[in-house]
C-alpha positions as CSV (number, residue, x, y, z in Angstrom):
1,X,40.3,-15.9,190.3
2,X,40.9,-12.7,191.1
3,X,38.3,-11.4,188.6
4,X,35.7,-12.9,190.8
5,X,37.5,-11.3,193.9
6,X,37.1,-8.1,192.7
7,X,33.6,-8.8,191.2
8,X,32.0,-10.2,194.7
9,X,34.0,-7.3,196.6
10,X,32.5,-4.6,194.1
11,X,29.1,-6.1,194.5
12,X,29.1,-6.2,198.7
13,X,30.3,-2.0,198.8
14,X,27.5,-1.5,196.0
15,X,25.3,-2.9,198.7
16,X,26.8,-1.6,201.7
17,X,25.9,2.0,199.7
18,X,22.4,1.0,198.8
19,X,21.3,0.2,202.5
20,X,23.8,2.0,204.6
21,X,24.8,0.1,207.8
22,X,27.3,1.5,210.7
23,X,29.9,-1.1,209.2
24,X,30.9,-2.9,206.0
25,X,28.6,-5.7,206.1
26,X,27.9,-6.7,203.3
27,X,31.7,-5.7,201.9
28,X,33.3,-8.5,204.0
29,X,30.5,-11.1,203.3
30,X,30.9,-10.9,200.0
31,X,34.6,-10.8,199.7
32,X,34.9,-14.0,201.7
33,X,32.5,-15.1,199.6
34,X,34.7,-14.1,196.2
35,X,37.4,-15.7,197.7
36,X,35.8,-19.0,198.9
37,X,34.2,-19.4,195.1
38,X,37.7,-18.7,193.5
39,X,39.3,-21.3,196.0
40,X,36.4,-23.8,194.9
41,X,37.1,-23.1,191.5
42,X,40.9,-23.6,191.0
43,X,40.7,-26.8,192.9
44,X,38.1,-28.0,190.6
45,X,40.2,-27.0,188.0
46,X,43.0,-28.6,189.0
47,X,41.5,-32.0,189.9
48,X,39.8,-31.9,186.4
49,X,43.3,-31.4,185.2
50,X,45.2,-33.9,187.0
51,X,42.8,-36.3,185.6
52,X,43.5,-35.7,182.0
């Protein structure tokens, strides 16, 4: 979970420094991002393991 956290958030201010904006764009996108795919992921997890 939090590897993809980090891995998303590292990935937005990558961008934000390739194409420079006046605010962290891309940073905040793709941290919600990281953390919406992380949620998505231990849920499916955890259904797929409450089924077992």
């Amino acid at each position: 979970m939090a590897v993809t956290i980090v891995a998303c958030c590292f990935l937005g201010v990558w961008l934000d420094e390739k194409y420079v904006s006046l605010q962290p764009l891309f940073t905040v996108l793709f941290s919600l991002l990281g953390v919406f795919v992380a949620i998505y992921s231990v849920i499916r997890q955890v259904k797929n393991f409450s089924e077992d």
